[in-house]
C-alpha positions in Angstrom: 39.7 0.1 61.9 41.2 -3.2 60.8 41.6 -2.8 57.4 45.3 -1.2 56.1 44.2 2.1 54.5 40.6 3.9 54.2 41.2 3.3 50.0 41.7 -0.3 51.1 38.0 -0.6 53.5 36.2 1.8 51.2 36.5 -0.7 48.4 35.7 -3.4 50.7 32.8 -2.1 51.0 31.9 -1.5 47.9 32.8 -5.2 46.9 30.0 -6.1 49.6 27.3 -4.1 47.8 28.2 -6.1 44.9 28.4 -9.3 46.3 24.8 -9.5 47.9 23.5 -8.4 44.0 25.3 -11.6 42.3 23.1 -13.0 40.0 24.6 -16.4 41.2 23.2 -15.6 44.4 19.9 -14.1 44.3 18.3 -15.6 41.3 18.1 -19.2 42.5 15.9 -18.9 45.7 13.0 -16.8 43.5 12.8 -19.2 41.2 9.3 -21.3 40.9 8.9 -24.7 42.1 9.6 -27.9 39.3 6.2 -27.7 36.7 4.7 -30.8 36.0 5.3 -33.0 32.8 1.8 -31.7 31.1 2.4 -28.2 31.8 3.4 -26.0 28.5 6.5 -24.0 27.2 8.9 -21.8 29.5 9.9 -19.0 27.5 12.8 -16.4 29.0 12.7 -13.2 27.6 15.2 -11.0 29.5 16.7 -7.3 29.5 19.4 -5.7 31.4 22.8 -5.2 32.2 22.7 -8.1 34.9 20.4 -10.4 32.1 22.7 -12.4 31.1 24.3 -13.2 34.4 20.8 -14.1 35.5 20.2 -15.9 32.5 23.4 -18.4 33.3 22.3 -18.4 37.0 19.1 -19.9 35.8 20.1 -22.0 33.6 22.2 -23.4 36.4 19.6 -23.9 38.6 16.3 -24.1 37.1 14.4 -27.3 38.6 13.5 -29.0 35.3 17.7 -28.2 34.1 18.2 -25.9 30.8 17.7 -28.1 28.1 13.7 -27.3 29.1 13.9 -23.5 28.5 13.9 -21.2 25.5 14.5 -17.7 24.6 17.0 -15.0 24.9 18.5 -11.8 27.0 19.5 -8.4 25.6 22.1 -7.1 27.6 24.9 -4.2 27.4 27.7 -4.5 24.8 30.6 -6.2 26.6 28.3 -7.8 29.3 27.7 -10.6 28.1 28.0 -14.2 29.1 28.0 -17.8 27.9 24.9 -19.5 28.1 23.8 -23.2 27.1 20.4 -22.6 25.7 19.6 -19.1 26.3 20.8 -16.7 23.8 22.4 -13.9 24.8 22.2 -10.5 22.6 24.4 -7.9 23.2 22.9 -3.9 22.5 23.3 -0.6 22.9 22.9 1.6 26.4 22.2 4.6 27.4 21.2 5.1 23.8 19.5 2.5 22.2 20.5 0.9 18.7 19.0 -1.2 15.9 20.2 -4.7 17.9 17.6 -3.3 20.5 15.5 -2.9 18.6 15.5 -6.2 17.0 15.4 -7.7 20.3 12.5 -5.9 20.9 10.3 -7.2 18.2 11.5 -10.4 18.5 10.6 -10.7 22.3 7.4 -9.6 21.5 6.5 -12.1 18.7 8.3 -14.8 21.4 5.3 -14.4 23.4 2.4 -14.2 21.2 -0.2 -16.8 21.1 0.8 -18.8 24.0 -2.0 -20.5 25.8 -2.4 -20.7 30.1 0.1 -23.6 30.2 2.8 -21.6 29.2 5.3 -19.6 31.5 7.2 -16.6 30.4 9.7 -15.7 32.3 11.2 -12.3 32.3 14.3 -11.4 33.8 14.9 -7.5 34.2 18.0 -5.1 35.8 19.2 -1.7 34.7 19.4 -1.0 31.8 16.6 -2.5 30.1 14.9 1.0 29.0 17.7 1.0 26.4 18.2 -2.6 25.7 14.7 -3.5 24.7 13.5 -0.7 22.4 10.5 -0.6 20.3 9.2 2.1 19.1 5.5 2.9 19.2 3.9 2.9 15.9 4.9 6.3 13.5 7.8 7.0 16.1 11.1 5.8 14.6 14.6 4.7 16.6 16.2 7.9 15.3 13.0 9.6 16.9 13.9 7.5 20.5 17.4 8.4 20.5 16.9 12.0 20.0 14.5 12.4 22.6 16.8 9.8 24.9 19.5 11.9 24.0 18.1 14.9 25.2 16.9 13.5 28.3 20.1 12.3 29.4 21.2 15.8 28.9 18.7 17.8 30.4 19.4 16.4 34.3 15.9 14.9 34.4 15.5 12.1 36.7 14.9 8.5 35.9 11.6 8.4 36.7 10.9 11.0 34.4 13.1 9.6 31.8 11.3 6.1 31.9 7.7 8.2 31.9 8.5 9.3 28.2 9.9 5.9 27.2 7.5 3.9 28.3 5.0 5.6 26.1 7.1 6.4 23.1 7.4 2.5 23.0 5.1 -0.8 21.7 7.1 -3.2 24.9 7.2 -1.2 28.1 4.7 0.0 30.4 3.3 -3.3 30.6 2.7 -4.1 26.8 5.0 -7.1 27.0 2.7 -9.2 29.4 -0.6 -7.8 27.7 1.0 -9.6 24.7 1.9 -12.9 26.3 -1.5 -13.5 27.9 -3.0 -15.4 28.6 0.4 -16.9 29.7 1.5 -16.8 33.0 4.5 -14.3 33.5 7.0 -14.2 36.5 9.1 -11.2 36.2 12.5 -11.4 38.3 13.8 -8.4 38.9 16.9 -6.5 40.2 16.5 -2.8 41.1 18.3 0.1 40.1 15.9 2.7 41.3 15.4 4.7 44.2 12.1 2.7 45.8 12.3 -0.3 43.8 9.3 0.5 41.8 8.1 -2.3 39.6 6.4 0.0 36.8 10.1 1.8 36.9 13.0 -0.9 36.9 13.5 -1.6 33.2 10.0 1.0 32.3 7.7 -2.0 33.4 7.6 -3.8 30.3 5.2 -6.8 32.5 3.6 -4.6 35.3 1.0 -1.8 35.1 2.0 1.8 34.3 0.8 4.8 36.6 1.5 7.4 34.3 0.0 9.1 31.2 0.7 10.5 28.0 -0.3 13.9 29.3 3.0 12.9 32.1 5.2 12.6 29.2 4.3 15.5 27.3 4.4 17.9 30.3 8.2 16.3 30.9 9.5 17.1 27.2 8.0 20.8 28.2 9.4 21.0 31.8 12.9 20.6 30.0 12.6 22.6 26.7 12.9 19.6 24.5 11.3 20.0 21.4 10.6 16.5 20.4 10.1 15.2 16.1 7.2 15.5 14.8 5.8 11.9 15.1 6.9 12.1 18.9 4.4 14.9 19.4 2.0 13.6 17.4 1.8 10.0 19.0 1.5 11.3 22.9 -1.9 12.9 21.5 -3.0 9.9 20.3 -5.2 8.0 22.5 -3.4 4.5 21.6 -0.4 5.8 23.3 -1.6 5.4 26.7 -0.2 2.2 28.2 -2.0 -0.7 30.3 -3.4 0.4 33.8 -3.8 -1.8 36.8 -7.8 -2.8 36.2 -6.0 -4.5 32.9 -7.4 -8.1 31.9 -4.2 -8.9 29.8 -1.7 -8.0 33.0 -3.9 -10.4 35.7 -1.2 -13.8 35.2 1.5 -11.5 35.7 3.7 -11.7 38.7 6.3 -9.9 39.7 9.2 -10.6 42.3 12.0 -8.1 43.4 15.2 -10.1 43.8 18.0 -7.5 44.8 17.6 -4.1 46.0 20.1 -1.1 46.6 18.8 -0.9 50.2 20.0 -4.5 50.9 23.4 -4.0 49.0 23.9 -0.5 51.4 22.9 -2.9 54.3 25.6 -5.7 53.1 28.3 -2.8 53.3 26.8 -1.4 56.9 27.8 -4.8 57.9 30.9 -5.2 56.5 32.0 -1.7 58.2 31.1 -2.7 61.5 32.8 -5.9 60.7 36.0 -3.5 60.5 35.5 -1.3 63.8 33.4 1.3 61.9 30.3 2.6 62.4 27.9 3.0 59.3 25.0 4.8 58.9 23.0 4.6 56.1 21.1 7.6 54.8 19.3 5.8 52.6 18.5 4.2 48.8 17.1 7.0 46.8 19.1 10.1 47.4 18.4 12.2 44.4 19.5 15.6 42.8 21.9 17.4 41.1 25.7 15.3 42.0 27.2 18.6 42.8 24.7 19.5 44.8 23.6 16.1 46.7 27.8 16.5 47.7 27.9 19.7 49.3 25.1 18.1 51.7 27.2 15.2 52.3 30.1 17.2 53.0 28.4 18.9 55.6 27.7 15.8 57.2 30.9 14.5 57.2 32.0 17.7 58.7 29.5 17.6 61.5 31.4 13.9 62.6 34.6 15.4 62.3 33.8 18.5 64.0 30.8 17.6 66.5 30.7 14.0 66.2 27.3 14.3 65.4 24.8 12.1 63.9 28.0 9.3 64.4 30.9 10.7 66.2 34.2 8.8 64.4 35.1 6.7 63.0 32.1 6.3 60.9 31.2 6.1 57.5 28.5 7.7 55.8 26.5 5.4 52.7 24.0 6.3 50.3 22.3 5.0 47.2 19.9 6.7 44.6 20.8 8.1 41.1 21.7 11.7 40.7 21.7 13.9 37.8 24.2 15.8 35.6 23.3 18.7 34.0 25.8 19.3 31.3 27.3 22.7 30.7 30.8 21.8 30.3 32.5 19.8 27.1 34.5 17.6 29.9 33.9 13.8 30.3 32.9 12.3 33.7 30.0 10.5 35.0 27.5 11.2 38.2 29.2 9.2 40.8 32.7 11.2 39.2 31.5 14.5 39.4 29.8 13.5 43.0 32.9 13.2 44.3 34.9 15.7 42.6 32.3 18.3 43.9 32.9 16.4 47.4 36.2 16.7 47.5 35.9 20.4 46.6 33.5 20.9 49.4 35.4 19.2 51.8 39.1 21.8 51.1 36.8 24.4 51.9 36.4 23.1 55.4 39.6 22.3 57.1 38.9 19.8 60.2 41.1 17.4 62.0 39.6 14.1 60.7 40.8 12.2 57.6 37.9 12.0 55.3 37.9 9.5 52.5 35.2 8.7 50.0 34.1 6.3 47.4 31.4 6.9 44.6 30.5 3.9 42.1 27.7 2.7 39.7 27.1 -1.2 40.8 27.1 -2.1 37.2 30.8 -0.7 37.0 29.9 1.9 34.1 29.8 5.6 35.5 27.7 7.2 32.9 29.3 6.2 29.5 32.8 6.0 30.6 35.5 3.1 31.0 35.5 3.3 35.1 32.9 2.1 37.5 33.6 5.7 39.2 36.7 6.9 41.3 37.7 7.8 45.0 39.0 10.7 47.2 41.8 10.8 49.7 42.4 14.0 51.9 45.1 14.5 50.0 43.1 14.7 46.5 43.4 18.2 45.8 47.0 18.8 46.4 48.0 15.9 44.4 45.9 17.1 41.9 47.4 20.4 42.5 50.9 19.1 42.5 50.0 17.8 39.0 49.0 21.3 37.2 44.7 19.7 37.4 42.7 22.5 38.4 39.9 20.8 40.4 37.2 23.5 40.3 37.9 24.7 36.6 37.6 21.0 35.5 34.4 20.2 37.8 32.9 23.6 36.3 33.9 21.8 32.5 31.8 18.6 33.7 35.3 16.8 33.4 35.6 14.9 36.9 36.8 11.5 34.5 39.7 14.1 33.5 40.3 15.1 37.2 40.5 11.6 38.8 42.7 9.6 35.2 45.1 12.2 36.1 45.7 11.6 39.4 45.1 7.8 39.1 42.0 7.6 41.6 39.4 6.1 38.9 37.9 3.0 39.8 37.8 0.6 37.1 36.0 -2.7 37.8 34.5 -4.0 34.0 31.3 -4.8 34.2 29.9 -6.3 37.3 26.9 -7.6 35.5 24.7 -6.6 38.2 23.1 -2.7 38.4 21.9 -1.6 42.3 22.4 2.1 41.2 24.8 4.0 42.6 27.0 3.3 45.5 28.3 5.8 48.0 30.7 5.9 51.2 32.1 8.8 52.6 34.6 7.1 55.5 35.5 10.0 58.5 38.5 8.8 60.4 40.8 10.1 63.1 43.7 11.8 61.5 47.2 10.0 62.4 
């Protein structure tokens, strides 16, 4: 390996997943070519925690130069950016607020009425679920917040999560374009989920929705959640179901995929081999509980050490996808957190005579709700910890891996990287000495 210390490449390689998700750097080439003199309005209506670094990235480049655009972006509190004509609007995530809300409404009314010479063009990341909120008719935001609340808690996956939203709400699922035709709308878009499904990133607010009403309600039952009243009431009404493919209203909308995690995971394969390490991605959409998607990683880093099988070492191990978090402790810690604190864990269990390091992050640089954008392991995590009176199991069974890693000063704390590729993961298996 060329780099100093494992800490030192495992960050390095997480700073390469970032880097190939820069707004700066993959908004410009998907944008359309100049429109002629004649041709109508171009409206931006974005959501996201990358929005408004895509909106200034726009602005920088668009062909006919800002002073030509209109609109606004809703993005996370404290991810915000300076724009010149593009207002930015900061909100509420994982659980959406009133300035959501607002944002809502208003990008709805933006695009109402336009004729076929008018462009809308939507830029969307993670986050946008949350950041552009409006609830269906009869449901109110106390309503969405309970039931997002409850979601968040109940270890459902994002795709499931996004299901109920889209159909508790008057702007996802495709609503949003129905409303601005017969416009033409260009959606840019940077993923966050595992198969970088349009009607997914952001719920879909300009793209068809495959699912139903009957979906959503059989979710809320799957995870005991009792939902209000008017949430019950509106998935049996028939207006709830959202816009399906065969839609009129969605046929001038297109839809372009900008950044993906599989492209940030192959950015850091490279980057590894660029050290003297061999990478291996397992791929962009590893789901499941965090505790348990570790323990198979664990055994895989074992098998290098011990076998040097599927990569004999050095080698490193990289994954993408969202896991989940079931919450039965009072501790604080997000997914990529308790990943790793269940890693590390694992890993004690297993004495072998390789050094095995790790890294876990969100690519937005929020792990769940907390400060960090997630944390790292050494081989030496547990007896520091150890050393410092933190029992590692008893806080990983408290859901408490933030706790675990601020006391032994292994968080990673980035601030927002105003980009979101979902979760980043390298588990680094080196010869010892």
């Amino acid at each position: 390996m060329t780099m100093n210390t494992p800490q030192i490449l495992l960050r390095s390689l997480f700073d390469a997943a970032l880097a190939v998700a820069d707004p700066a750097r993959c908004v410009p080439p998907h944008l359309p070519p100049p429109r002629g003199k004649t041709m109508g309005r171009t409206i931006v209506i974005g959501a996201g925690k990358a929005a408004a670094a895509m909106a200034l990235a726009l602005e920088r480049h668009w062909p006919g130069g800002p002073e030509s655009l209109e609109g606004f972006v809703v993005t996370r509190y404290g991810h915000g950016m300076p724009c010149r004509r593009i207002e930015v609007i900061e909100a509420s995530h994982p659980v959406p607020d009133s300035a959501g809300e607002v944002a809502a409404q208003r990008a709805l009314q933006a695009v109402r009425g336009l004729s076929a010479d008018d462009l809308v063009l939507v830029l969307l990341s993670g986050g946008g679920s949350a950041l552009l909120v409006a609830p269906a008719p009869g449901v109110t935001l106390a309503d969405k917040q309970a039931v997002t609340r409850a979601l968040l808690a109940s270890g459902a996956s994002i795709h499931e999560i996004n299901c109920v939203r889209k159909h508790l709400s008057a702007i996802k699922g495709g609503r949003l374009a129905a409303a601005a035709w017969p416009a033409r709308v260009l959606t840019l878009a940077i993923s966050d989920v595992p198969g970088d499904d349009p009607a997914t990133i952001a719920s879909g607010p300009t793209v068809a929705d495959p699912t139903s009403s009957a979906d959503a309600r059989e979710i809320l039952q799957r995870y005991a959640i009792d939902p209000p009243r008017s949430v019950r009431e509106w998935l049996l009404d028939a207006a709830s179901e959202t816009p399906k493919p065969d839609a009129t209203r969605l046929s001038t909308s297109e839809y372009r995929v900008i950044a993906t995690p599989q492209q940030a995971l192959v950015a850091a394969a490279e980057a590894a081999r660029k050290a003297g390490v061999t990478p291996l991605v397992l791929g962009d959409a590893i789901e499941g509980e965090a505790r348990e998607v570790a323990r198979v990683l664990a055994g895989m880093a074992l098998s290098c050490a011990q076998h040097g099988t599927p990569l004999p070492v050095p080698c490193v191990l990289l994954s993408g996808g969202e896991t989940t978090v079931t919450m039965k402790g009072r501790g604080r810690g997000g997914r990529n957190a308790e990943f790793l604190l269940a890693l590390a864990v694992a890993l004690a269990a297993q004495p072998t005579s390789a050094d095995i390091s790790a890294i876990a992050c969100d690519t937005d640089g929020i792990d769940g709700s907390e400060d960090n954008a997630g944390a790292m392991a050494t081989p030496d995590t547990l007896a520091r910890a150890a050393a410092a009176g933190v029992d590692a199991r008893a806080m990983l069974a408290d859901n408490d891996a933030y706790g675990f890693f601020a006391a032994i000063g292994d968080l990673v704390v980035t601030g927002p990287t105003r980009t979101n590729v979902n979760d980043f993961r390298a588990i680094l298996i080196a010869r010892r000495g």
